[in-house]
C-alpha positions in Angstrom: 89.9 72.6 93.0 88.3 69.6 91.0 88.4 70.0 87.1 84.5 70.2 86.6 84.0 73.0 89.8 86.9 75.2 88.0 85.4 74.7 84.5 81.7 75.8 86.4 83.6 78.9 88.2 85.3 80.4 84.5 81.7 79.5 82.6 79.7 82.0 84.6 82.0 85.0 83.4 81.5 84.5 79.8 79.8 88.0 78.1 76.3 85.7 77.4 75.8 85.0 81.3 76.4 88.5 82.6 74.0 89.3 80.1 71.5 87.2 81.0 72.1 88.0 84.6 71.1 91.8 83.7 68.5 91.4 82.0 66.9 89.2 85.1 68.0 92.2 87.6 65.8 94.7 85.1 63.4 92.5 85.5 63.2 92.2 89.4 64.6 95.3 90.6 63.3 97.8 87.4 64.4 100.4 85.4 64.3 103.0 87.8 66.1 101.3 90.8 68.7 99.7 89.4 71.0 102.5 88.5 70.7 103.5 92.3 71.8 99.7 93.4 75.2 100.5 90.9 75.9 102.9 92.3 75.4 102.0 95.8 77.5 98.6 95.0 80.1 101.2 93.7 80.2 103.0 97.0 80.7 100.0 99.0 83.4 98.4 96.6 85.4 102.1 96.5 85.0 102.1 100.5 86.1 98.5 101.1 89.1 99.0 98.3 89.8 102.5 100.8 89.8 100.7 104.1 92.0 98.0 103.0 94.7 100.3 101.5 94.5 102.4 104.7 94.8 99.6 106.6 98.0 98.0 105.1 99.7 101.1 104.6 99.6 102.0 108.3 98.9 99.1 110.1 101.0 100.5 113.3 98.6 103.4 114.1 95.6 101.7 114.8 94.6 101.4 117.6 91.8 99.1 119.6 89.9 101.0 122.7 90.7 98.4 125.0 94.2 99.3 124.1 93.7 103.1 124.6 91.8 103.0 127.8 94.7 101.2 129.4 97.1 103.7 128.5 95.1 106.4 129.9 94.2 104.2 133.1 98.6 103.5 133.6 99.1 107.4 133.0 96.8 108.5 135.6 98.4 106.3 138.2 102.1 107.5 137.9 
Protein backbone atom coordinates (compact mmCIF):
# COMPACT_ATOMS: atom_id res chain seq x y z
CA UNK A 1 0.00 0.00 0.00
CA UNK A 2 1.27 3.58 -0.94
CA UNK A 3 2.06 5.96 2.11
CA UNK A 4 -0.82 8.47 1.37
CA UNK A 5 -3.74 5.47 0.72
CA UNK A 6 -2.59 3.98 4.22
CA UNK A 7 -2.48 7.40 5.93
CA UNK A 8 -6.31 7.88 4.15
CA UNK A 9 -7.38 4.12 5.44
CA UNK A 10 -6.23 4.90 9.54
CA UNK A 11 -7.82 8.72 9.21
CA UNK A 12 -11.31 7.51 8.72
CA UNK A 13 -11.26 5.62 12.23
CA UNK A 14 -10.43 8.51 14.34
CA UNK A 15 -13.50 9.10 17.22
CA UNK A 16 -14.44 12.72 15.09
CA UNK A 17 -15.26 10.77 11.81
CA UNK A 18 -17.41 8.05 13.26
CA UNK A 19 -18.98 10.77 14.78
CA UNK A 20 -19.77 12.61 12.03
CA UNK A 21 -20.73 9.46 10.16
CA UNK A 22 -23.68 9.03 12.90
CA UNK A 23 -24.87 11.93 13.04
CA UNK A 24 -25.41 11.77 8.93
CA UNK A 25 -27.12 8.13 9.42
CA UNK A 26 -29.66 10.06 12.10
CA UNK A 27 -30.16 12.28 9.66
CA UNK A 28 -31.08 9.90 6.57
CA UNK A 29 -32.35 6.90 8.20
CA UNK A 30 -34.09 8.68 11.63
CA UNK A 31 -34.38 8.14 14.98
CA UNK A 32 -36.77 5.50 14.96
CA UNK A 33 -35.12 3.20 12.32
CA UNK A 34 -31.80 3.22 13.12
CA UNK A 35 -31.71 1.12 16.21
CA UNK A 36 -33.48 -1.56 14.03
CA UNK A 37 -30.57 -1.25 11.21
CA UNK A 38 -27.93 -2.05 14.52
CA UNK A 39 -29.32 -4.40 15.27
CA UNK A 40 -29.94 -6.03 12.06
CA UNK A 41 -26.12 -5.31 11.17
CA UNK A 42 -25.49 -7.15 14.52
CA UNK A 43 -27.40 -10.26 13.35
CA UNK A 44 -25.63 -10.53 10.19
CA UNK A 45 -22.05 -9.87 11.70
CA UNK A 46 -22.87 -12.60 14.75
CA UNK A 47 -24.19 -15.02 11.78
CA UNK A 48 -21.23 -14.51 9.43
CA UNK A 49 -18.67 -14.72 12.61
CA UNK A 50 -20.98 -18.33 13.27
CA UNK A 51 -20.67 -19.81 9.85
CA UNK A 52 -17.05 -19.12 9.64
CA UNK A 53 -16.17 -20.82 12.96
CA UNK A 54 -18.46 -23.73 11.99
CA UNK A 55 -16.93 -23.93 8.92
CA UNK A 56 -13.21 -24.12 9.97
CA UNK A 57 -13.77 -26.22 12.84
CA UNK A 58 -15.42 -29.03 10.73
CA UNK A 59 -14.48 -28.46 7.42
CA UNK A 60 -14.63 -32.47 6.64
CA UNK A 61 -18.41 -32.86 7.24
CA UNK A 62 -19.73 -30.73 4.70
CA UNK A 63 -20.88 -31.84 2.18
CA UNK A 64 -21.94 -30.48 -1.59
CA UNK A 65 -25.29 -32.16 -3.13
CA UNK A 66 -23.70 -33.09 -6.17
CA UNK A 67 -21.50 -35.00 -3.90
CA UNK A 68 -24.35 -36.67 -1.99
CA UNK A 69 -26.53 -37.57 -4.92
CA UNK A 70 -23.58 -39.61 -6.30
CA UNK A 71 -23.28 -41.60 -3.35
CA UNK A 72 -26.74 -42.44 -3.23
CA UNK A 73 -26.74 -43.05 -7.17
CA UNK A 74 -23.25 -45.79 -6.56
CA UNK A 75 -25.25 -47.42 -3.59
CA UNK A 76 -28.21 -48.20 -5.40
CA UNK A 77 -26.32 -49.86 -8.19
CA UNK A 78 -24.31 -52.50 -6.03
Amino acid sequence: MHAPEKAMIEGLLQPSHLLIILVVALFIFGPKKLPELGQGLGKGIRSFRDSMKAATEEPEKIETPAAQAGDSNTQNKS
